[in-house]
Steps between C-alpha positions, in 0.01 A plus 500: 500500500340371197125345570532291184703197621527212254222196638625277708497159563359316723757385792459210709282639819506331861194401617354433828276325710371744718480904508358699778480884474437730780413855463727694714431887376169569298249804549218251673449351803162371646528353852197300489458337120303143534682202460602515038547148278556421200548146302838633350661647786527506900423835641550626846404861650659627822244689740654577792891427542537189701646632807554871411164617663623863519585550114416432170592456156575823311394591145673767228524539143740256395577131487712211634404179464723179690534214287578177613515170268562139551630282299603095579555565847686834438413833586538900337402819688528838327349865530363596170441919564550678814220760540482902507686572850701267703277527794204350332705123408721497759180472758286332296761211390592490918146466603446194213854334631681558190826371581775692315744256576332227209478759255710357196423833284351834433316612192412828363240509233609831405636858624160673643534619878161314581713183415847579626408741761585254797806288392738731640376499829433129464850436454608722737310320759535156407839450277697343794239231592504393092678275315829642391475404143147721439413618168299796368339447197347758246416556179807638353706799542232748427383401817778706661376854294305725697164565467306813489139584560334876355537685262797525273533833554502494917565099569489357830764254549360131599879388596657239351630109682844549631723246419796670677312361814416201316867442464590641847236240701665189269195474288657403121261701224389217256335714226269231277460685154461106415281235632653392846472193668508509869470189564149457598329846365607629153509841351370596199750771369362772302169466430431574093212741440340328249057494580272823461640611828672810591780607750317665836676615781548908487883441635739647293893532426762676322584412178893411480717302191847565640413869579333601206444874404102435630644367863735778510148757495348292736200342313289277653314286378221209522633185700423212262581238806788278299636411879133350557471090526287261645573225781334142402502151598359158334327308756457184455185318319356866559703749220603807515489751753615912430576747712395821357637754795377794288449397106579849371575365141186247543302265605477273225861599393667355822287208505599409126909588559472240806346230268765582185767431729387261719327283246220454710148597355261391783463796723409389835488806699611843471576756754553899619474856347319498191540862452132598369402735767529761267414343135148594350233227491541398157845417556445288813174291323788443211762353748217280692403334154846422420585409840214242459644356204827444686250255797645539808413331812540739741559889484587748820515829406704739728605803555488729179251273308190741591111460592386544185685173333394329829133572437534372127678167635211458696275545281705329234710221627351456868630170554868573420480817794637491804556816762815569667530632818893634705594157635328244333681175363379365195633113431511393144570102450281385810 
């Protein structure tokens, strides 16, 4: 696939009055963090379980977040990312009384294990107690290529997501190489790589144009994430809030391809995997400046984001932090 799409414009986005987020799967989880607020956004920890006294929340390398909106009296549940393993968000989602059954969607923000890892057995579990009509939504059909980790030369296969059980548990493939409107979220489609930012990520796949002479030898080669996208909503009288489950082709990058095609410039929050855990300092002081420029309210980093672009948004932009923990809510539009 071509990473030069022609610009878009912007489409007409849904907004809502209310978003609440809960971290299902992340690496963290603190039983006893003090009481957290903020004036932008509601945020509530979970210590102990209420009633579960003999287990706990589980933590892995991954995410899955559960988003659920409201909007004039209605109401939208979906499961944006599903974890490493199926163990990890199948307990943790039971123990936070996820129902499965008011799930309207699921959302993959692109093909890594750590974010698909657990939909399978999800489904598996689950599919009869959902709504018939469920959707699976990623970021275009290079989200079905598999993914390899390695070397070129002795690659370890990272699997790929199966549609044939997509297709075989009733679950229709919706692949949004376009901005998507789901009715209360919206996708971004593929995010344009147009800041100082490079593509991270180490994953890689082979290289294939109708079975070209190089796919015939086998070549693999760097994973430029084209099937990667962004989940978003507008809340109301707050902005815009992005979902950045990973941000392989960046930060900034993501956040500008939700505002091109949302028409939205005031960015009220933004969310998830930053993917700077492994970039040099220079390059994360370079993304805090121009994520300053872009004023946020409110900014939860998760997952891949790394302590050493935490430390500089303390330092940096203190009042625009917030920590996540496995099972807290955050509530934007309070």
């Amino acid at each position: 696939m071509n990473d030069k799409l022609a610009p878009r414009k912007p489409f007409a986005a849904p907004i809502v009055d209310q978003l609440a987020v809960r971290v299902v799967v992340d690496s963290r989880y603190e039983r006893f963090l003090p009481k957290s607020t903020h004036a932008f956004v509601a945020i509530e920890h979970v210590g102990q379980v209420p009633r579960r006294q003999m287990t706990s929340l589980a933590c892995e390398w991954g995410l899955s977040l559960h988003l659920a909106s409201a909007r004039a009296g209605a109401k939208a549940q979906y499961m944006l990312d599903f974890g490493y393993t199926p163990e990890i968000v199948l307990r943790n989602a039971d123990l936070l009384d996820i129902d499965p059954g008011k799930i309207d969607g699921l959302i993959l923000s692109h093909a890594h294990r750590d974010h698909f890892g657990g939909l399978t057995g999800f489904l598996m579990q689950h599919r009869a107690r959902m709504r018939s009509d469920l959707c699976f939504y990623n970021g275009g059909e290079d989200g079905f290529r598999e993914k390899f980790l390695g070397k070129p030369e002795d690659p370890i296969s990272w699997g790929k997501v199966d549609r044939t059980m997509l297709t075989a548990q009733f679950v229709k493939p919706v692949c949004c190489h376009e901005p998507h409107d789901l009715s209360h979220a919206f996708t971004t489609g593929f995010i344009e790589r147009a800041s100082f930012e490079e593509v991270s990520g180490g994953s890689m796949v082979y290289e294939y144009d109708h079975f070209t002479e190089t796919e015939r030898r086998g070549k693999l080669v760097k994973d430029t994430h084209p099937d990667e996208h962004a989940t978003c909503y507008i809340v109301q009288g707050r902005g815009l809030v992005v979902i950045s489950s990973c941000g392989h082709v960046g930060l900034i990058n993501t956040i500008r391809q939700a505002m091109a095609v949302s028409g939205v410039s005031k960015l009220h929050a933004v969310i998830g995997g930053f993917h700077l855990v492994t970039a040099p300092p220079d390059y994360i002081e370079r993304t805090v400046t121009e994520f300053a420029a872009l004023k946020p309210d409110v900014v939860i980093p998760m997952h891949c984001s790394g302590a050493d672009f935490i430390d500089s948004m303390r330092r940096r932009m203190p009042e625009q932090l917030v920590s996540t923990n496995v099972g807290t809510r955050f509530t934007f539009g309070v």
